[in-house]
N, C-alpha and C positions, 0 to 999 in steps of 0.2 A: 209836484215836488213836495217832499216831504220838511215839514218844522219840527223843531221837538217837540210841541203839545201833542200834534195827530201821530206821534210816536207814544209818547207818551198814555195814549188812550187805548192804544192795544196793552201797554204794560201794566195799565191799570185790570186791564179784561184778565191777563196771566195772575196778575199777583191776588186781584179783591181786595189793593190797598189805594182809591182812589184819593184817600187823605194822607197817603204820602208822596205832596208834589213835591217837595223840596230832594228829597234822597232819590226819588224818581228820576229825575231832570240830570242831579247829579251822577245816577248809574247810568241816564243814556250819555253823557255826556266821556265817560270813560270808557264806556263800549265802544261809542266811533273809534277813542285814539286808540284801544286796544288793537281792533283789527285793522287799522291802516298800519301800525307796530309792527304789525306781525309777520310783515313778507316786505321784500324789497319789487313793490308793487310799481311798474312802470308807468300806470297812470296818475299815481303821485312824485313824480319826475317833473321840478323847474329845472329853468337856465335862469341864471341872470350874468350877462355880458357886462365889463366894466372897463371904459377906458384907465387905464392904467397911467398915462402920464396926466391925468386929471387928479390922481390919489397924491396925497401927500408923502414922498416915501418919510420912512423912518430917520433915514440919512443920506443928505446930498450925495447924489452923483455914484449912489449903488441902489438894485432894483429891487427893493426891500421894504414892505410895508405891512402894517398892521389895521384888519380892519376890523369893522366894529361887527360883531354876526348878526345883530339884531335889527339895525337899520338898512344891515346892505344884501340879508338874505330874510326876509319875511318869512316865518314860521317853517325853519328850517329844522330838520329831524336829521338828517347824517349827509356829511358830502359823498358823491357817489365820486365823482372827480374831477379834477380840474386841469383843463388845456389851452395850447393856443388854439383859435375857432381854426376850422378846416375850413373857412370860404376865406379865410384872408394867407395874403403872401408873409412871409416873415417881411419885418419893418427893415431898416437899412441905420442900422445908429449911426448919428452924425457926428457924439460925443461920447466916445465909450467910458467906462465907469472905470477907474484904475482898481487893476487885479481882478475886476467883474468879466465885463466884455472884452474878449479877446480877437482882435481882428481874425486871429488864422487859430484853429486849434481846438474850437470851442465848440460841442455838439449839440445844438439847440435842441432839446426836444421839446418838443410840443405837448407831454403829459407831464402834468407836476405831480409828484409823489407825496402821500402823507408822512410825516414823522412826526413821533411823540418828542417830548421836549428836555428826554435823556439820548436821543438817538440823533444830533442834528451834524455828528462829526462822523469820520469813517475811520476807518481802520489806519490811515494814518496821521489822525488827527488835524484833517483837515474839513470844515465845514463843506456839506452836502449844497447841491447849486438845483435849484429847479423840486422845489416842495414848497409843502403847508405844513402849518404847524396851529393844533388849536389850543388854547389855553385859557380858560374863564369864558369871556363873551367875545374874544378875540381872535383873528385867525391872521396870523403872519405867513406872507409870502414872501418865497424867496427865488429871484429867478438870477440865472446866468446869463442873461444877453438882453438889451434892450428889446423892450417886448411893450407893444401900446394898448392891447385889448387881451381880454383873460375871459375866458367861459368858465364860468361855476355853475357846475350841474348837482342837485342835490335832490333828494328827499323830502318834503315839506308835507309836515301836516296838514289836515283838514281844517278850513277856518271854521271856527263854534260856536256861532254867533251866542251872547247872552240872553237874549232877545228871544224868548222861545215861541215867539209867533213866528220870529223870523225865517226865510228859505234855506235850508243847508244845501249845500253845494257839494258837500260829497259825494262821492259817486257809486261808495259800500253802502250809503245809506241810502241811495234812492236805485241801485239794481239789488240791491243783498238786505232790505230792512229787517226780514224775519227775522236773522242773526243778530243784528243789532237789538232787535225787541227781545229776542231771546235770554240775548247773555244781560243786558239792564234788568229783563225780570229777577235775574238768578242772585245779581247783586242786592237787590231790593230784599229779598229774601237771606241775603247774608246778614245784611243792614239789622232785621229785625228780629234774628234769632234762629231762623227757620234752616238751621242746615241739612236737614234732610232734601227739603226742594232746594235750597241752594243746590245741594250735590247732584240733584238730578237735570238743573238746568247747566250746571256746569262741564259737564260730558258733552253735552252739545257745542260748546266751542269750536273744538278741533273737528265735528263731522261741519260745521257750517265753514271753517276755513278750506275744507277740502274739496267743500263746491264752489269755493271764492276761486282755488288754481286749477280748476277742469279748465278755467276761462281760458284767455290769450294774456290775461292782465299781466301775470307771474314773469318777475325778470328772468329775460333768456341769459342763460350763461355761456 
């Protein structure tokens, strides 16, 4: 398993800059988030499941709440989507929400929709039932039927430890490191003037990305 130092000591072999740890450490360290960036790579795929009547909603007695994205989705990069989980039954509301939950009439779906936060009415200016909406650090949900658990599946970064003895646990950096050591050399060389080898390590990005989606890693669409 690779750290950033024993990354780092082949960058040093590319560049013959072993006295630049510090921009060193900083290019590998924007190389990993580069190429996990760069594709909606399915082995960077969470869930994190959330009882819903544990949340505080926004407003009694409708199913409306605002969560916080930083404590309730750890090193989140983009929601892929959000549903009711497929191993549970829909819940049975005991107390329906007025004007929310509608005994008869009301089409539960099970994918919430994103919206931006000029687009939350429709064309008859009535508010959208069953989305997200993100805003700052915050994601409001808004559902139409009592609903008790919610899957959030997302995208989530690589953790990067500071700690550069420490193990990375990426999984670009420990089946694809070349790449990584690649494109930090090329940075390193931008760092210090050198744009001719910058330019020549920089071509190489998009040939290492396209031996990343020979894989099965690449989201099936």
């Amino acid at each position: 398993m690779s750290t950033l130092n024993t990354l780092a000591a082949d960058v040093y072999t590319l560049t013959n800059r072993p006295d630049l740890v510090a921009e060193t450490l900083i290019s590998l360290r924007k190389a990993i988030r580069k190429f996990h960036g760069a594709e909606t790579w399915k082995r960077d795929i969470a869930t994190v499941r959330l009882d819903m009547t544990a949340e505080v909603p926004i407003q009694p007695d409708q199913y409306r709440w605002a969560l916080d994205l930083i404590t309730k989705f750890p090193g989140l990069r983009r929601f892929k989507n959000v549903n009711y989980p497929a191993d549970l039954q829909y819940p049975q509301s005991q107390i329906p929400a007025p004007l929310v939950d509608w005994s008869v009439g009301m089409c539960k779906d099970k994918e919430f929709k994103e919206v931006s936060a000029d687009n939350i009415f429709d064309s008859y200016g009535l508010e959208r039932i069953n989305y997200y909406m993100i805003n700052g650090n915050v994601v409001t949900v808004r559902s139409g039927w009592y609903v008790n658990f919610l899957d959030f599946i997302y995208y989530k970064w690589p953790d990067i430890p500071t700690d550069p003895t420490a193990t990375l646990t990426s999984w670009i950096v420990n089946d694809y490191p070349d790449g990584i050591i690649e494109e930090a050399a090329g940075a390193v060389f931008k760092m210090i003037g050198k744009d001719e080898e910058f330019a020549r390590f920089q071509t190489l990005f998009q040939e290492n990305l396209a031996i990343m989606k020979t894989s099965t890693v690449g989201e099936v669409q």
